[in-house]
VMD Tcl script that draws the C-alpha trace (Angstrom):
set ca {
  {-24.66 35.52 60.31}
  {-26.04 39.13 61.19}
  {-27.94 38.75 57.80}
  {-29.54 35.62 58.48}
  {-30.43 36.73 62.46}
  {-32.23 39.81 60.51}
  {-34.32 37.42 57.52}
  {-35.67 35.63 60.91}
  {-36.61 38.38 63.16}
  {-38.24 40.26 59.81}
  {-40.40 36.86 58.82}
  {-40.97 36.84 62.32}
  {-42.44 40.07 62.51}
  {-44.47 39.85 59.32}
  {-46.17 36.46 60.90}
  {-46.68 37.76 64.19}
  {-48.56 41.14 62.48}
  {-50.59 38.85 60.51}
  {-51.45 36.43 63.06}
  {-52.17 39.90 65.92}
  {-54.99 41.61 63.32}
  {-56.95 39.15 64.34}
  {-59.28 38.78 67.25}
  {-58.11 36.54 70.24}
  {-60.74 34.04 69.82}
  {-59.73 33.57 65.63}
  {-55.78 33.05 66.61}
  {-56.33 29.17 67.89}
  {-57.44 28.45 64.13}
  {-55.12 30.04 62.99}
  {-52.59 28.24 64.95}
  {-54.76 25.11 64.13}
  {-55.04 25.87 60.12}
  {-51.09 26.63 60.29}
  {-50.29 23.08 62.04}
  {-52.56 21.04 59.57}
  {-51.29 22.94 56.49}
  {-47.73 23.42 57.08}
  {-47.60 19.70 59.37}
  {-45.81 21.30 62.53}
  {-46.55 20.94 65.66}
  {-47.64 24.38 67.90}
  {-44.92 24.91 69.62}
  {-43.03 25.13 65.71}
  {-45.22 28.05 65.19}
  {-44.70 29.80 68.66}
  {-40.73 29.58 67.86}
  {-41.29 30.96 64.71}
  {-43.55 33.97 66.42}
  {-40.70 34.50 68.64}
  {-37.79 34.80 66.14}
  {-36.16 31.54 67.48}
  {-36.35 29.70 64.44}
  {-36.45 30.31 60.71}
  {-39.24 29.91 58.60}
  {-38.45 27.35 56.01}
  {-39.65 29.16 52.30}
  {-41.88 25.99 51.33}
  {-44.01 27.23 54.91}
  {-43.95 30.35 54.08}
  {-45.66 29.93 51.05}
  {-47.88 27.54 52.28}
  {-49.23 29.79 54.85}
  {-49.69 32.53 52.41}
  {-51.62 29.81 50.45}
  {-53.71 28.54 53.36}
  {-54.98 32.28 54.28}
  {-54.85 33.80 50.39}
  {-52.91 36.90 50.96}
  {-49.50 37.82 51.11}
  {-47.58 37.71 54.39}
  {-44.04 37.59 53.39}
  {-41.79 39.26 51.01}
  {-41.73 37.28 47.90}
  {-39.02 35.21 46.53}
  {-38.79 33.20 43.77}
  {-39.66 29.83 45.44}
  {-42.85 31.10 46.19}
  {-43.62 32.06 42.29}
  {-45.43 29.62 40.32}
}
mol new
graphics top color blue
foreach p $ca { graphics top sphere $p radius 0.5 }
foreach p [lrange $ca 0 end-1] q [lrange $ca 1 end] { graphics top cylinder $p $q radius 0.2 }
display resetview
C-alpha cells in the first residue's frame, strides 16, 4: 500500500513540474491538449496534479506523446 501511495505522489510530482515550467497563460492548453488526448475530463487531471488519483500507464504515455518529451519514468508499457 505504502508503495503504491509513493508511485502516485512521484507521477504526481513529475506532472505537476512539467505542467509549472510553463507560463500561466500556456497551462489551460495544456490542460486542454491533456483532456482531448488522454479523453478525461479537467477535474481527472487536477486529481492527478494533486496526488489523489493514479495515473493510469496508457495516459502516461499518451501525454508524453502529446508534448514529445519524457515526463515519467519509463516502463515497459510505454516502449514500442
Amino acid at each position: 500500500m505504502a508503495e503504491q501511495t509513493t508511485e502516485i505522489r512521484k507521477d504526481s510530482v513529475a506532472l505537476d513540474d512539467f505542467v509549472h515550467r510553463h507560463t500561466k497563460n500556456e497551462i489551460p492548453i495544456i490542460y486542454d491538449k491533456i483532456c482531448e488526448g488522454c479523453m478525461v475530463p479537467r477535474y481527472t487531471i487536477q486529481n492527478w496534479l494533486r496526488g489523489l488519483a493514479r495515473i493510469p500507464e496508457l495516459h502516461k504515455c499518451k501525454i508524453e506523446e502529446i508534448f514529445g518529451e519524457t515526463i515519467f519514468d519509463k516502463l515497459e508499457t510505454c516502449e514500442k
